[in-house]
DRENDO-1510 file (C-alpha; in Angstrom, 1 decimal, always signed):
<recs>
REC; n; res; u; v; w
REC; 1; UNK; -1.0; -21.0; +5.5 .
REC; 2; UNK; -1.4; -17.6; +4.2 .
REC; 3; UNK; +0.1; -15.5; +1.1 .
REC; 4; UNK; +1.6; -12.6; +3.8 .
REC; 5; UNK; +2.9; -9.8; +2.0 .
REC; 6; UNK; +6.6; -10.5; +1.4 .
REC; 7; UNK; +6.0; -12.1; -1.9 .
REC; 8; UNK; +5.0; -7.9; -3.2 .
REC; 9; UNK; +8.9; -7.7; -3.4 .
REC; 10; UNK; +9.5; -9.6; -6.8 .
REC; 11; UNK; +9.7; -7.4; -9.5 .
REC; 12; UNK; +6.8; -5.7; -11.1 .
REC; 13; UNK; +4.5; -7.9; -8.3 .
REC; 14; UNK; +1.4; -6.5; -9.1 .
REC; 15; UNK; +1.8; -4.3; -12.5 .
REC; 16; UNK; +4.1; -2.1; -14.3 .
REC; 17; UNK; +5.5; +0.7; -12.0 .
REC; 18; UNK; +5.2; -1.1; -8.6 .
REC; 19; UNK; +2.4; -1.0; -5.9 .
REC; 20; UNK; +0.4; +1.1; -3.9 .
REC; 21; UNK; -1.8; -1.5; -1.1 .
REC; 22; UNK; -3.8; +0.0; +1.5 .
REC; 23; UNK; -5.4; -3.0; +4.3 .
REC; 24; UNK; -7.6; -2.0; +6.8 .
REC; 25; UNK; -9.1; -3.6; +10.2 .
REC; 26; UNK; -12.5; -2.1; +11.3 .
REC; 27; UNK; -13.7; -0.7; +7.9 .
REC; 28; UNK; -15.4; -2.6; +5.2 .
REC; 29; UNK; -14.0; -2.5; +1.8 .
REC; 30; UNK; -16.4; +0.2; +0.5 .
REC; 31; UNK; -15.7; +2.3; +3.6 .
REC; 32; UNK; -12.0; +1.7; +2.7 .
REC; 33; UNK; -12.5; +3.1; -1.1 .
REC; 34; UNK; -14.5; +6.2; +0.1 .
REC; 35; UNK; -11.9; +7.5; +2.4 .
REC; 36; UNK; -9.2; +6.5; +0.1 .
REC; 37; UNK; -11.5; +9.1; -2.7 .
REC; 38; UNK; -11.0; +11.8; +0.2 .
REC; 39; UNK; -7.6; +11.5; +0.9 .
REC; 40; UNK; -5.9; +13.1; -2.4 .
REC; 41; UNK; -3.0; +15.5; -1.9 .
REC; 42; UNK; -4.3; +19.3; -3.0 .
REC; 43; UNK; -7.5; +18.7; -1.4 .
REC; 44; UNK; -9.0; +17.5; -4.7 .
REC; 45; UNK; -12.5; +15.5; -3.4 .
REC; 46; UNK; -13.2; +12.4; -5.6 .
REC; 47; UNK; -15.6; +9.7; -5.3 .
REC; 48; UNK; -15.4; +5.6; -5.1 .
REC; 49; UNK; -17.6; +4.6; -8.5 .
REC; 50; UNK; -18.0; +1.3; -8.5 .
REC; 51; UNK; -17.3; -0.5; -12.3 .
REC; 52; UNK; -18.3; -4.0; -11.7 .
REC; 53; UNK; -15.6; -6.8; -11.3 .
REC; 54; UNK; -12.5; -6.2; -12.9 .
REC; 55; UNK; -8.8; -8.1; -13.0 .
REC; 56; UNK; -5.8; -5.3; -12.6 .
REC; 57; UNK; -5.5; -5.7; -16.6 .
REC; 58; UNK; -9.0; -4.9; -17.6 .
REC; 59; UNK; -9.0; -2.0; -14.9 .
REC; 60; UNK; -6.2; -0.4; -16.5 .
REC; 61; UNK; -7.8; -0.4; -20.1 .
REC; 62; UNK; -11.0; +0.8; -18.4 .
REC; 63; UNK; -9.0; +3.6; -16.9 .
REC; 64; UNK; -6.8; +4.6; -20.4 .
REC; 65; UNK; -10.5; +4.6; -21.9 .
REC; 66; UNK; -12.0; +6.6; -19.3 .
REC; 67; UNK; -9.6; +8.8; -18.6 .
REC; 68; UNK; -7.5; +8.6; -22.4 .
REC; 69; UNK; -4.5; +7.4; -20.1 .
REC; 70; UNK; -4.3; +5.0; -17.9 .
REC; 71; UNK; -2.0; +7.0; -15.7 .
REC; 72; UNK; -4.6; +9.9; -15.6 .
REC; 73; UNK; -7.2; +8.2; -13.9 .
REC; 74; UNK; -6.9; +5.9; -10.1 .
REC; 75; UNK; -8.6; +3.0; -9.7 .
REC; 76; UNK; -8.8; +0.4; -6.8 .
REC; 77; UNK; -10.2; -3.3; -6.5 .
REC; 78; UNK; -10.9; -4.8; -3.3 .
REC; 79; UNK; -10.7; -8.0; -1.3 .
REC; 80; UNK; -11.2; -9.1; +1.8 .
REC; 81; UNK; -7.5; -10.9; +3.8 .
REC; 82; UNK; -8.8; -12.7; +7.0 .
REC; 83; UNK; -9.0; -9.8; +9.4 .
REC; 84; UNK; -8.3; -7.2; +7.2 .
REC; 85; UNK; -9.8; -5.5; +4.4 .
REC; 86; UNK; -7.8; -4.5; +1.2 .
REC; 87; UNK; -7.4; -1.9; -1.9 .
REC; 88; UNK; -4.9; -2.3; -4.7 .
REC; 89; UNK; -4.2; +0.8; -7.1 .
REC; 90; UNK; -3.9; +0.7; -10.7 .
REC; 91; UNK; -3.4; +3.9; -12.7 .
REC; 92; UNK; -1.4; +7.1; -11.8 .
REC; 93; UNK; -1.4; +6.8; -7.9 .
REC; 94; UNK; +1.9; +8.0; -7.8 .
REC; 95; UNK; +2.1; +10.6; -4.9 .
REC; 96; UNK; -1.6; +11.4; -5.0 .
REC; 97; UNK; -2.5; +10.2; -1.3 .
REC; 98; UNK; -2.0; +11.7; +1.8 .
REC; 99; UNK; -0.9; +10.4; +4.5 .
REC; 100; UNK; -3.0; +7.6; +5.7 .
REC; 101; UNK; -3.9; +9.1; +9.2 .
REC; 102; UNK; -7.1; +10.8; +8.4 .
REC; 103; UNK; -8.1; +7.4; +6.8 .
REC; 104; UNK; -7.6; +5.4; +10.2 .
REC; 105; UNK; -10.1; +8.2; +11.8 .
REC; 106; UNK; -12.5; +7.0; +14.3 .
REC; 107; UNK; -10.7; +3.7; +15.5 .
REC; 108; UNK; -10.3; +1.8; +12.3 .
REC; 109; UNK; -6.2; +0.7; +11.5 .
REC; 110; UNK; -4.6; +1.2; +8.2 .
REC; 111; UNK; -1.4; +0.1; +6.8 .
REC; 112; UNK; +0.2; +1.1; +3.8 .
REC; 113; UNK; +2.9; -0.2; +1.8 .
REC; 114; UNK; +3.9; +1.5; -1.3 .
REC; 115; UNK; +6.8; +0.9; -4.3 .
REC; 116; UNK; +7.4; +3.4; -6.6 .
REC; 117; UNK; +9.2; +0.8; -8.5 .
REC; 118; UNK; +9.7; +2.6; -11.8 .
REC; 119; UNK; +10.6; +6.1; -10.1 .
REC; 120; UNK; +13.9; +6.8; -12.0 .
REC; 121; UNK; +15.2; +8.5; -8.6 .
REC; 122; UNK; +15.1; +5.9; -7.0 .
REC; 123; UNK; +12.2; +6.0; -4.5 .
REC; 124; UNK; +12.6; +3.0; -1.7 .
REC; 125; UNK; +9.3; +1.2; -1.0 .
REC; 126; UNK; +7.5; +2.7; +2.0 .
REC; 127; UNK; +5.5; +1.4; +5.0 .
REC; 128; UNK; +3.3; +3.2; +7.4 .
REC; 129; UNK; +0.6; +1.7; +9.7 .
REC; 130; UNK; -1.6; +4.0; +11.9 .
REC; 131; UNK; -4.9; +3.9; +14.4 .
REC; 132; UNK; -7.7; +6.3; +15.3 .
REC; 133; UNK; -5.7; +9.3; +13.2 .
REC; 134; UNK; -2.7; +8.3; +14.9 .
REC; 135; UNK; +0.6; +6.8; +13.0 .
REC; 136; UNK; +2.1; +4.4; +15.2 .
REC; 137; UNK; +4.7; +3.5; +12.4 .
REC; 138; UNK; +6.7; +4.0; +9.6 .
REC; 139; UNK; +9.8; +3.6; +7.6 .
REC; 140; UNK; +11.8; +3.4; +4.3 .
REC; 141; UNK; +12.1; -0.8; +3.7 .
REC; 142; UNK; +15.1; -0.6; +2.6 .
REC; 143; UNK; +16.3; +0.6; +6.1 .
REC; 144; UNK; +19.0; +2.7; +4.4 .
REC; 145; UNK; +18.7; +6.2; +6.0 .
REC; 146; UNK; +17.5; +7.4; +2.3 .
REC; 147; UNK; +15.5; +9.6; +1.5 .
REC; 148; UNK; +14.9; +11.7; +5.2 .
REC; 149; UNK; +14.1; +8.3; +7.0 .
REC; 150; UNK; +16.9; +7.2; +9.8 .
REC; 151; UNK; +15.4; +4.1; +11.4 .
REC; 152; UNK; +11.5; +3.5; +12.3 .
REC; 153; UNK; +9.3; +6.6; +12.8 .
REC; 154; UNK; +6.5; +7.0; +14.8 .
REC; 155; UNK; +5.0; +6.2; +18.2 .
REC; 156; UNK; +7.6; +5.0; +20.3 .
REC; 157; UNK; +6.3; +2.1; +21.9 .
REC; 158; UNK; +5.2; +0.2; +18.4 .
REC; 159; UNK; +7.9; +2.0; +16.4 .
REC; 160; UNK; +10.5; +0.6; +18.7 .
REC; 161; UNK; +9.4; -2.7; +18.9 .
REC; 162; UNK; +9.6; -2.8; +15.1 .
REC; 163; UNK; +12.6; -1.3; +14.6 .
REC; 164; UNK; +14.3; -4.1; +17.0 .
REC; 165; UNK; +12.2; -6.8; +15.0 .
REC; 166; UNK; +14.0; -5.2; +11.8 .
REC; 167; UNK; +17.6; -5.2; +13.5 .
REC; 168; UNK; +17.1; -8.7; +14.7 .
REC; 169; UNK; +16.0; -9.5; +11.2 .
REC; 170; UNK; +19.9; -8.2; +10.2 .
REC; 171; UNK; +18.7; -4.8; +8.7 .
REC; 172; UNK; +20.0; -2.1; +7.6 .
REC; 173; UNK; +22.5; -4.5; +5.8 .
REC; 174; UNK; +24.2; -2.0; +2.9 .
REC; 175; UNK; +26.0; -4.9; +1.2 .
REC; 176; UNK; +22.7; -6.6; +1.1 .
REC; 177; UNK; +21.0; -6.5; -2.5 .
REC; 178; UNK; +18.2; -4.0; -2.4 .
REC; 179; UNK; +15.4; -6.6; -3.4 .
REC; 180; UNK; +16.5; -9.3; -1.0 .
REC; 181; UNK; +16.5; -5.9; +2.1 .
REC; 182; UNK; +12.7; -5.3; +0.6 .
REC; 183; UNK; +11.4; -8.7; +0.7 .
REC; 184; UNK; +13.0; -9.4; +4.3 .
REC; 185; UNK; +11.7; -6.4; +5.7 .
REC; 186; UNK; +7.7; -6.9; +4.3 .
REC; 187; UNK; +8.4; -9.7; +6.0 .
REC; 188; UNK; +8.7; -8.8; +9.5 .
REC; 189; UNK; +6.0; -6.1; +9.2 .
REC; 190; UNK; +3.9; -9.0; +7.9 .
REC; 191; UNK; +4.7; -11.2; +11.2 .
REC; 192; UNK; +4.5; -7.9; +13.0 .
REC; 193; UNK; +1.1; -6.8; +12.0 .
REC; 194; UNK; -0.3; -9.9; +10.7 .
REC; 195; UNK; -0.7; -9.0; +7.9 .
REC; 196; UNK; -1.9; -11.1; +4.5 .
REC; 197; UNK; -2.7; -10.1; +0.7 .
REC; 198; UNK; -3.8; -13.2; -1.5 .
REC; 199; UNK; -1.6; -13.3; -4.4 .
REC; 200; UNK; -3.6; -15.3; -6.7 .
REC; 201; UNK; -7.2; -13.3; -6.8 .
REC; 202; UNK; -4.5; -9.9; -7.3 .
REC; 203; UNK; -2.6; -11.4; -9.7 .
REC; 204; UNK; -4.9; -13.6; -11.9 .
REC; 205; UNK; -8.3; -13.0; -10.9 .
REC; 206; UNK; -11.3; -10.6; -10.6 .
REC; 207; UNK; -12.2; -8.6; -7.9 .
REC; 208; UNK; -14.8; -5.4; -7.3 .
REC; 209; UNK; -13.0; -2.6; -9.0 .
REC; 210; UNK; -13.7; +1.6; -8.3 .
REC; 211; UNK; -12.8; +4.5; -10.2 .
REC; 212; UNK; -12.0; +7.8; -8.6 .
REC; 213; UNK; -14.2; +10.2; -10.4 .
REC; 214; UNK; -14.2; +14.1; -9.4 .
REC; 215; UNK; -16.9; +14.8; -7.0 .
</recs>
C-alpha cells in the first residue's frame, strides 16, 4: 500500500500557497535538484546548495533568513518513492520553472504536478509528464477547458490513453466541486503513471533540503 498522490488535493496539502512536486525515473535525487537549478524561466542559472536535512517548516525560515523572504528564495527537499525520485518546493516557486522537457533530457521521465493554490485568479492545478525532452502529456486537473487547455495535450498515443482514463473516471464534470474534480483526477494519473509521494516524511518529517543560490 502506497501513499499515491491523490491525497496532494486537500487543502494547503503540503504548505501555504499549494505545491509545486517534480518525480523523476532514471535520475537520482541530486541530479533531479541540479537540473531543476537550470531550469528557471529568464534563463537565470542557479545552483542546488545543499543545507543539511530540513522539514518544509524549518526550510521556509531558512529561506526568509537567507533570502529576508521566504518567497524570495526556492528551495527543494528530496525523497526517494519506490521507482521514482522526488523534489518538493518551498518558497516563491510560483512560475519560475520551465517547462519540464529539458529536465527529462537524455532518457530520464519527469512528471510534474503543480497548485497554485493561493493564486487569486484562479489558477487550476496542472500536470505534465515527459521523456528524453519529449512531453508525452499534459492537462489542466480540473478538466474544465480553463485557462487555454481543452482536454489532454501532448503526444497522442499516451495523451489519448489518458484522456479516456480521465472520461472513464467521469471528468470534466462542471457540477462537480472543484476539489473533489482535483483529487479524482491525481488519481488516475497516479494509477496511470504509478506514481507515489509519501505523505508522512513531506508532511512531518525531515528530509535533504537545497537552496537555489545564483550561480
Amino acid at each position: 500500500m502506497t501513499d499515491g498522490i491523490a491525497w496532494l488535493a486537500a487543502p494547503q496539502s503540503i504548505t501555504f500557497g499549494g505545491y509545486h512536486v517534480v518525480l523523476a525515473r532514471g535520475l537520482t535525487p541530486e541530479e533531479l535538484a541540479d537540473r531543476l537549478a537550470e531550469n528557471l524561466r529568464g534563463g537565470e542559472r542557479c545552483t542546488a546548495v545543499a543545507v543539511g536535512e530540513h522539514t518544509g517548516g524549518s526550510l521556509e525560515e531558512l529561506l526568509d533568513d537567507t533570502f529576508g523572504s521566504v518567497y524570495d528564495g526556492i528551495g527543494l527537499r528530496l525523497g526517494h518513492a519506490g521507482d521514482w525520485v522526488y523534489a518538493v518546493a518551498y518558497g516563491g516557486w510560483q512560475d519560475e520553472f520551465d517547462s519540464v522537457e529539458a529536465v527529462s533530457r537524455g532518457g530520464a521521465h519527469v512528471c510534474l504536478v503543480e497548485y497554485e493554490e493561493e493564486n487569486g485568479k484562479p489558477v487550476p492545478p496542472q500536470f505534465a509528464y515527459a521523456h528524453d525532452g519529449r512531453l508525452l502529456s499534459a492537462c489542466n486537473l480540473h478538466l474544465d477547458a480553463s485557462w487555454g487547455y481543452d482536454g489532454v495535450d501532448g503526444d497522442p498515443a499516451t495523451a489519448t490513453r489518458l484522456q479516456d482514463l480521465l472520461t472513464a473516471a467521469g471528468l470534466p464534470d462542471h457540477d462537480r466541486e472543484r476539489g473533489e474534480a482535483h483529487r479524482i483526477a491525481l488519481g488516475v494519473v497516479e494509477r496511470f503513471f504509478g506514481l507515489s509521494l509519501p505523505k508522512a516524511p513531506i508532511v512531518e518529517g525531515t528530509l535533504p533540503a537545497v537552496v537555489l543560490e545564483p550561480a
